[in-house]
C-alpha positions, -999 to 999 in steps of 0.1 A, spaced: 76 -95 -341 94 -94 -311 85 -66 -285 107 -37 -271 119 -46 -236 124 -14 -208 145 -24 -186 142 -7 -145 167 -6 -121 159 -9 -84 179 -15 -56 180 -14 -17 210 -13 4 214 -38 36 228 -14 61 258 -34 82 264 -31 114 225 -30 127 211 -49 156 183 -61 131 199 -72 97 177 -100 98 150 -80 92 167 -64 70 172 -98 50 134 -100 54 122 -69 36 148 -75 6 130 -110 5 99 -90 4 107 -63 -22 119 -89 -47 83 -106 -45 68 -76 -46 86 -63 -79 82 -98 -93 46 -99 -90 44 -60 -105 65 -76 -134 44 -100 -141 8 -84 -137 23 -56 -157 32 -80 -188 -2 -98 -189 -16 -63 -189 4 -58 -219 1 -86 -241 -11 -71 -265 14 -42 -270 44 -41 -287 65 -35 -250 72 -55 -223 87 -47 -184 118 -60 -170 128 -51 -136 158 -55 -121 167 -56 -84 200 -48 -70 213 -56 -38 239 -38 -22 256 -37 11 289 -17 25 313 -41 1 291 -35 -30 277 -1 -27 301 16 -50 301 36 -83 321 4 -99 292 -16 -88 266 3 -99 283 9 -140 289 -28 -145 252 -37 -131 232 -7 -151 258 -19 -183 252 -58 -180 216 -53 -179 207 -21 -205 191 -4 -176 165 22 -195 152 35 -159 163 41 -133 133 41 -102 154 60 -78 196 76 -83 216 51 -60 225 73 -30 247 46 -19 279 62 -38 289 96 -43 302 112 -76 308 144 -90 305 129 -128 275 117 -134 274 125 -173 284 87 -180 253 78 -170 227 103 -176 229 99 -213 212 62 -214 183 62 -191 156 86 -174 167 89 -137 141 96 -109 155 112 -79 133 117 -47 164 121 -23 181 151 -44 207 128 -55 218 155 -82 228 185 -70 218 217 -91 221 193 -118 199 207 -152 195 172 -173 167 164 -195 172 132 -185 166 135 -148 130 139 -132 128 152 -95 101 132 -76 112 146 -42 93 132 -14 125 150 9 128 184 24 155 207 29 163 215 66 149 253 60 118 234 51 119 215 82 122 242 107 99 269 90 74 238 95 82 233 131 85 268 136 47 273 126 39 247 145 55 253 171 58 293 173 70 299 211 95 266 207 134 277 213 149 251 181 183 234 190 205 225 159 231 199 177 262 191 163 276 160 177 317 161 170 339 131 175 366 159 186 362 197 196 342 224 179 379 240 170 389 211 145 357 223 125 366 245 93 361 278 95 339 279 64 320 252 78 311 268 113 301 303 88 282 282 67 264 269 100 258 302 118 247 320 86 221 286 82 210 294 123 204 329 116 182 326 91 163 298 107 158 315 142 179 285 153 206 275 177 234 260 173 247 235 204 282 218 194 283 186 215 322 175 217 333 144 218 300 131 221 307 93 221 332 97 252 324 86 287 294 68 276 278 99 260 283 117 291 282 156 269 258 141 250 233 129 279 243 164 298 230 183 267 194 162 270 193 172 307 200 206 304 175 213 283 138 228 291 103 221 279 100 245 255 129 236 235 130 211 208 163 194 192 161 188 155 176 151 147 180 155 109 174 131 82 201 138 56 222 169 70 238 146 94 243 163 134 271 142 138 299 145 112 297 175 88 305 165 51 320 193 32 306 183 -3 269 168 0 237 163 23 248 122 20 271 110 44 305 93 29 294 56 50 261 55 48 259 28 75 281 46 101 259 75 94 223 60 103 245 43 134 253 75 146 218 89 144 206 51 162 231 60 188 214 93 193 181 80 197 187 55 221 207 76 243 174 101 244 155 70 250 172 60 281 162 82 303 134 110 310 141 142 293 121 175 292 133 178 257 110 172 227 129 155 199 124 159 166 132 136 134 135 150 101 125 119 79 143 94 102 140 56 84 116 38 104 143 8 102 165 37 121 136 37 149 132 4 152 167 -6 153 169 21 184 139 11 204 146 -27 206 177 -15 226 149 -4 251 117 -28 246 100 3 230 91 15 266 101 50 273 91 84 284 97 110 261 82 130 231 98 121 203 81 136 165 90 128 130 84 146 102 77 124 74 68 128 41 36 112 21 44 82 25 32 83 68 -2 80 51 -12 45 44 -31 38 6 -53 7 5 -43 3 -34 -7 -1 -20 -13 -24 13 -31 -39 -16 -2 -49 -34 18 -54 0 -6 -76 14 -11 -99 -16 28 -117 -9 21 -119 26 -7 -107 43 11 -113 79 39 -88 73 43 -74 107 40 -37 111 75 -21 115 84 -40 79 53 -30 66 59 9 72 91 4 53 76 -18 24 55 16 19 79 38 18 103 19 -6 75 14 -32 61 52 -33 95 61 -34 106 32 -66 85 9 -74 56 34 -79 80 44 -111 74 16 -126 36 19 -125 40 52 -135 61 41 -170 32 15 -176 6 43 -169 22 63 -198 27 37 -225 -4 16 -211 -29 31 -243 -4 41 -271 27 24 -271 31 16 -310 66 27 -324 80 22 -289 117 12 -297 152 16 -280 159 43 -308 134 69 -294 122 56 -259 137 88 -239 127 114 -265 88 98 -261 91 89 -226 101 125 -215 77 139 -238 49 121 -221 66 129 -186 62 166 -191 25 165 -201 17 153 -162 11 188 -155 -7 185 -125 -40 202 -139 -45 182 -169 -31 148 -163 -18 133 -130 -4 103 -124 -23 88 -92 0 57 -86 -6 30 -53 13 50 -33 23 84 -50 9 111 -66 35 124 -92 35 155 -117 61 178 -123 70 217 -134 100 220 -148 112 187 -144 103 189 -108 74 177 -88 63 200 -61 66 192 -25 31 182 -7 20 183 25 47 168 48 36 152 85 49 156 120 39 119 132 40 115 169 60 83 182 44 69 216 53 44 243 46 9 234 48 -25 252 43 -40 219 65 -48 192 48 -23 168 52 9 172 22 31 178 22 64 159 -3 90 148 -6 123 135 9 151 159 -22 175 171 -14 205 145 -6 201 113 6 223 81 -10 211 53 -6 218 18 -36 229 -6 -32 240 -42 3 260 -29 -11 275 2 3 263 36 -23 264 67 -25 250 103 -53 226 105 -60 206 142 -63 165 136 -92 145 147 -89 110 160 -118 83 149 -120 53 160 -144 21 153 -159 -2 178 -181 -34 161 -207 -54 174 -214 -68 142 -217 -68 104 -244 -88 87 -269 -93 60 -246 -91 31 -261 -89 4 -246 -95 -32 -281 -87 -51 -282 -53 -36 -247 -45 -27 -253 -36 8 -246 -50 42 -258 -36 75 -235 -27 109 -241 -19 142 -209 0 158 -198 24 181 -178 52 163 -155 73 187 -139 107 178 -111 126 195 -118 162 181 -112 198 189 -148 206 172 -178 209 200 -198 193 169 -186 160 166 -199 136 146 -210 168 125 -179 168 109 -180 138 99 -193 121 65 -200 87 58 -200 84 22 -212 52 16 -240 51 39 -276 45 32 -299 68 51 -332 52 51 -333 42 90 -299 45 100 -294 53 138 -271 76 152 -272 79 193 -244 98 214 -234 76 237 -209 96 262 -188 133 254 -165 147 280 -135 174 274 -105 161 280 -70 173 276 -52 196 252 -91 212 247 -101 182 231 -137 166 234 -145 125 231 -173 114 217 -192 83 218 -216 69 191 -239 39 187 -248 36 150 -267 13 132 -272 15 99 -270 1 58 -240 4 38 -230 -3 1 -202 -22 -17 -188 -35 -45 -200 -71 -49 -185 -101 -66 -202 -128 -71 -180 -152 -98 -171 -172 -72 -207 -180 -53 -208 -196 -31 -170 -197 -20 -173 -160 -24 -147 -133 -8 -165 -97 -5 -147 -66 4 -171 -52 27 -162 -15 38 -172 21 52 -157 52 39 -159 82 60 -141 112 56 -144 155 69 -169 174 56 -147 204 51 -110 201 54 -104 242 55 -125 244 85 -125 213 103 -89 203 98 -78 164 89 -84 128 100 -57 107 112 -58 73 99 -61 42 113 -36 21 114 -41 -18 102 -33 -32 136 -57 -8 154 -87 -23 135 -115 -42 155 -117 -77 145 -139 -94 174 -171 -89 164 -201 -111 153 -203 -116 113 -231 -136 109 -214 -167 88 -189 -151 76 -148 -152 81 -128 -120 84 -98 -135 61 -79 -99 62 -82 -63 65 -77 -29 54 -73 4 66 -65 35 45 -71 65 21 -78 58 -10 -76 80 -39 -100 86 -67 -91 104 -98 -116 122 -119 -118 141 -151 -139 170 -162 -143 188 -192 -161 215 -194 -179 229 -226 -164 267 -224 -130 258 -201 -100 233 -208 -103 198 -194 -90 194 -158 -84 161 -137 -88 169 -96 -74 137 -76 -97 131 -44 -99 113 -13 -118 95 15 -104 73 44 -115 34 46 -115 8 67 -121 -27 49 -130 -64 61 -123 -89 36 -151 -115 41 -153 -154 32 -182 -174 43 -176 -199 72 -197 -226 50 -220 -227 27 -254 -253 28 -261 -245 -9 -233 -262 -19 -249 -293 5 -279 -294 -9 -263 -292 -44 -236 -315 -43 -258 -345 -23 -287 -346 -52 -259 -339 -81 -243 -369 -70 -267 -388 -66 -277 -381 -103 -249 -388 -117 -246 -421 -99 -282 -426 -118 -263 -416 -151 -229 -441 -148 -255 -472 -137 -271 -463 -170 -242 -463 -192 -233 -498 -176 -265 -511 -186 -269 -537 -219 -286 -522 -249 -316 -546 -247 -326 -526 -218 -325 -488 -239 -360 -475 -226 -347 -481 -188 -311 -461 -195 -334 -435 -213 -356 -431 -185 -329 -424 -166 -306 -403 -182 -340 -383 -187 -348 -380 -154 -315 -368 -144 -311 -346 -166 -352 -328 -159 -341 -336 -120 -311 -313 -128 -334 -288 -146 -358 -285 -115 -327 -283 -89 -308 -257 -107 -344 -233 -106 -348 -244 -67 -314 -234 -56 -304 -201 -40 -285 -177 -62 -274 -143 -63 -288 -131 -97 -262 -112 -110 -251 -113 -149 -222 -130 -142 -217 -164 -141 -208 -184 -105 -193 -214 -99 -232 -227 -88 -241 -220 -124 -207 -239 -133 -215 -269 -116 -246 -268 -129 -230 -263 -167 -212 -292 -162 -235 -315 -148 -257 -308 -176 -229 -316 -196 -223 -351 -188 -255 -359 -186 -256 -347 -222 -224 -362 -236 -237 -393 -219 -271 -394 -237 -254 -386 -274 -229 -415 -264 -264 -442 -257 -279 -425 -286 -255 -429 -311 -237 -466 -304 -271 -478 -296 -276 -475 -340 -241 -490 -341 -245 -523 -313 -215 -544 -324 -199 -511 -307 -221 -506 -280 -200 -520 -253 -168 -510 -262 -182 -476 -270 -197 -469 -238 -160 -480 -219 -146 -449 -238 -174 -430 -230 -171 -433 -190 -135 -430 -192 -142 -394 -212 -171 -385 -185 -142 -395 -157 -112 -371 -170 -143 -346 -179 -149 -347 -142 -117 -344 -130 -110 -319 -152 -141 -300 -140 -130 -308 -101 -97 -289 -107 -108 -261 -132 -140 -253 -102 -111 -251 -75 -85 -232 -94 -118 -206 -98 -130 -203 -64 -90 -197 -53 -88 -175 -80 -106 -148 -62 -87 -139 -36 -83 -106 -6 -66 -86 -35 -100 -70 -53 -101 -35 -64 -113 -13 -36 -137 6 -63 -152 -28 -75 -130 -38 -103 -102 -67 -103 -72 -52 -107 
């Protein structure tokens, strides 16, 4: 019976025209491995249904990103969803598509657009979002809307400019038309930067381009001229100091790092962007990031994020829906059942908690979360360093409230004693904390700590600016994790320590730590730090009360992770020296003449008792799983065994004895070669990418 195939379409457009297409080139090379290697873990989940996931990767640059494009590619290959509507084109009819696929739209591709088809998974704002956020935040702040003209203020309709003042006015916004912006090297442009004071703030927006109004849509007609517009107006800020604060609404990191290599990402000004979820990094995702290349640098990395909470997190969600009860699947009524199914992820009884996402809709529509105003600083590095602005307005359960951020920080001296038996490991550490709250460490929980003689010691607190404090901790103390042990003693252990705020409404949030912030030098004890993770991860549980409905609440807790070899391993020294030894023991046997029976019997006993005694004498975790110690072990017994049947049984049939022994080495041989490769192919089969809540993935 051959199995229903769902086909995905996924695409990402190379932007022309960029001082950084290589890069560009670099993440497309990366999305297509990532996608591949979702494909395929997907299928082998699925072997046993009656499905199986195809996904298709498109793409597209300024010569291909066109509506003709798009209909022959989603035609060819019987697209059935569509991850994210291609912004890359505009269209007024999009009827000759919606009728033949579910469509996912996060950037408000559709405009007032009621299709059963179409699911809105906005991770975007609308400008009136945007400044009633900023305006919160900011509540004394004058707000600059500038409009950057190739010409004068006077060749912009009159319906337009109505449009615009009636958008100011109800904002508490200003306008500031900037003419002719490009001319004389920006010179209006770099007038209106200087001009301004420190209480004002610009808005550079994120789809309502400042520099060429479009009549018809928030998408620009060239989507490439339009984010080297907005580059152009960034670097120019960048140039020179400013009393201006700048702020970015949902600016492409590519767009930031395209305009700070222009300046070596040195400069002197307070830039903000306010991003979306996807600012907050989720270890299931660097997860999947990490496992086709675990030295992706940062600024690629930030974007690999954001691409797959915005489409590739689609998939996982399709494969979450069908992944129990997928019989009766078929082309015939896959949209009927798939938007049925959609619609049950009501939020309250079913969520969909993906690597990166966390989807559900109403009507159709999933509601916006808590949006972030991240703080861009100077940097003499290549990566950019940015964090969590001071005040934030967070999202809880529809209510909107200003919360401060704290800033935590670890400092190791060492991990050690890990133990797979017990599932702990002990650390000693300083922990630092930028907070607002006189408290400190108070407000802070460690969630998988053990508290029988841990040591907490405040180290140094001072007040420092913006009436936050600094503390300094020494702590020593036991933590647990999720052990594996299959492949002992080449094992690879994600040793970790959750923390997170003991009361979010009071105390505010954390900001997370970023992976390249994470301390690596410390002492481990015998063990290799092969990678490392830093991140929220996110737990979903589900109640079910006896008197109410049933209820799923999503939570979460901040991590930092070291993925852990060991350096070397003596047990598999003093294994591997006696085991060969007794099996030399064995092959002299075998090449021994039958009149001499009692002596190979002798041996192969003795090798095989010796093997007995060894296997009882050697260190071992002792969990009930089997390691590649008990493997080797397994298959030493095993020729010693076959060995002993062989000398048993041609030693009745001695016209054969000879001749039968020849075949038997040469089956012990490709037994042990066999063995060699299968043991290696085992240990390499656990690898960095385990399950940060102790299962394989």
């Amino acid at each position: 019976m051959s199995k229903f195939q769902i086909n995905f379409y996924t695409f990402y457009q190379i932007l022309e025209g960029w001082a950084g297409n290589k890069q560009q080139s670099i993440i497309s090379k990366h999305i297509k491995k990532i996608t591949f290697s979702l494909e395929k873990e997907i299928n082998s989940l699925l072997k046993k249904n009656n499905i199986k996931f195809k996904i298709f990767y498109d793409v597209v640059d300024n010569k291909t990103a066109s509506i003709e494009h798009y209909k022959k590619f989603v035609t060819k290959n019987n697209i059935n969803v569509v991850c994210q509507a291609p912004n890359y084109f505009k269209t007024d009819d999009w009827s000759q598509f919606l009728s033949d696929a579910i469509y996912f739209d996060s950037f408000n591709v559709f405009k007032d657009y009621n299709h059963e088809n179409i699911f809105r998974t906005r991770l975007t704002f609308g400008s009136d979002d945007a400044v009633t956020q900023i305006r919160k935040i900011y509540p004394n702040a004058k707000i600059i809307f500038p409009i950057c003209l190739e010409k004068n203020k006077t060749s912009v309709p009159k319906s337009e400019l109505e449009a615009l003042d009636l958008f100011a006015k109800n904002n508490g916004i200003y306008l500031r038309f900037i003419n002719k912006w490009k001319d004389n090297n920006y010179y209006n442009l770099k007038d209106f930067f200087s001009s301004a004071k420190k209480d004002e703030i610009a808005l550079l927006n994120g789809y309502i381009t400042p520099f060429q109004l479009n009549k018809s849509s928030d998408q620009p007609d060239s989507k490439a001229t339009y984010n080297n517009s907005r580059s152009e107006f960034l670097s120019v800020f960048l140039e020179n100091k400013y009393d201006l604060t700048l702020v970015g609404l949902r600016l492409d990191t590519r767009l930031i790092h395209n305009s700070l290599n222009k300046i070596d990402n040195r400069f002197n000004n307070k830039i903000l962007n306010l991003m979306p979820d996807d600012f907050v990094e989720k270890l299931a995702l660097q997860d999947r990031i990490f496992s086709v290349n675990s030295g992706i640098q940062k600024n690629i990395n930030d974007y690999l994020n954001w691409y797959f909470q915005i489409v590739i997190d689609k998939v996982l969600l399709i494969h979450y829906l069908y992944s129990k009860n997928s019989a009766d699947i078929c082309n015939e009524n896959f949209l009927s059942e798939t938007k049925k199914r959609l619609s049950k992820l009501d939020g309250s009884k079913d969520v969909f908690a993906g690597s990166g996402d966390l989807i559900y809709f109403k009507n159709q529509s999933r509601p916006l979360a808590t949006n972030y105003l991240v703080e861009i600083k100077n940097s003499a590095e290549k990566n950019l360093k940015m964090s969590l602005f001071e005040r934030q307005l967070i999202t809880k359960k529809d209510e909107k409230k200003i919360v401060d951020v704290s800033y935590p920080n670890f400092d190791f001296i060492d991990i050690k004693d890990i133990s797979i038996e017990d599932n702990t490991f002990k650390s000693n550490f300083y922990f630092e904390l930028t907070t607002k709250h006189k408290s400190g460490i108070d407000i802070i929980r460690f969630n998988n700590i053990i508290d029988n003689d841990s040591e907490i010691k405040l180290i140094k607190s001072e007040k420092i600016e913006n009436d936050y404090f600094y503390f300094r901790y020494y702590i020593s103390a036991e933590f647990y994790f999720f052990s594996r042990a299959e492949s002992y003693p080449f094992d690879i252990q994600n040793i970790f320590i959750s923390y997170s705020i003991i009361d979010d409404q009071k105390y505010g949030i954390l900001d997370g730590i970023k992976n390249q912030d994470i301390d690596r030098k410390f002492n481990s004890h015998g063990w290799n730090i092969s990678s490392v993770r830093s991140g929220v991860i996110r737990k979903k549980e589900n109640y079910h009360p006896h008197f109410k409905d049933s209820y799923v609440l999503i939570s979460e807790e901040n991590r930092i992770s070291y993925i852990m070899s060991r350096k070397s391993s003596f047990t598999v020294i003093k294994i591997l020296i006696p085991l060969l030894f007794l099996i030399a023991l064995v092959v002299y046997g075998m090449y021994l003449p039958s009149e001499q029976i009692d002596r190979v019997i002798a041996l192969l006993t003795t090798s095989f008792l010796s093997g007995i005694a060894l296997y009882f004498s050697t260190e071992r975790p002792n969990p009930l799983t089997l390691t590649i110690v008990d493997y080797i072990f397994i298959i030493f017994y095993l020729i010693v065994g076959l060995a002993s049947v062989s000398v048993f049984v041609f030693d009745f049939f001695q016209d054969y004895y000879i001749t039968g022994l020849a075949y038997s080495r040469l089956v012990l041989l490709l037994l042990t070669i066999g063995s060699i490769f299968y043991l290696y192919y085992r240990r390499n089969s656990f690898k960095s990418r385990i399950n940060l809540d102790g299962s394989e993935d």
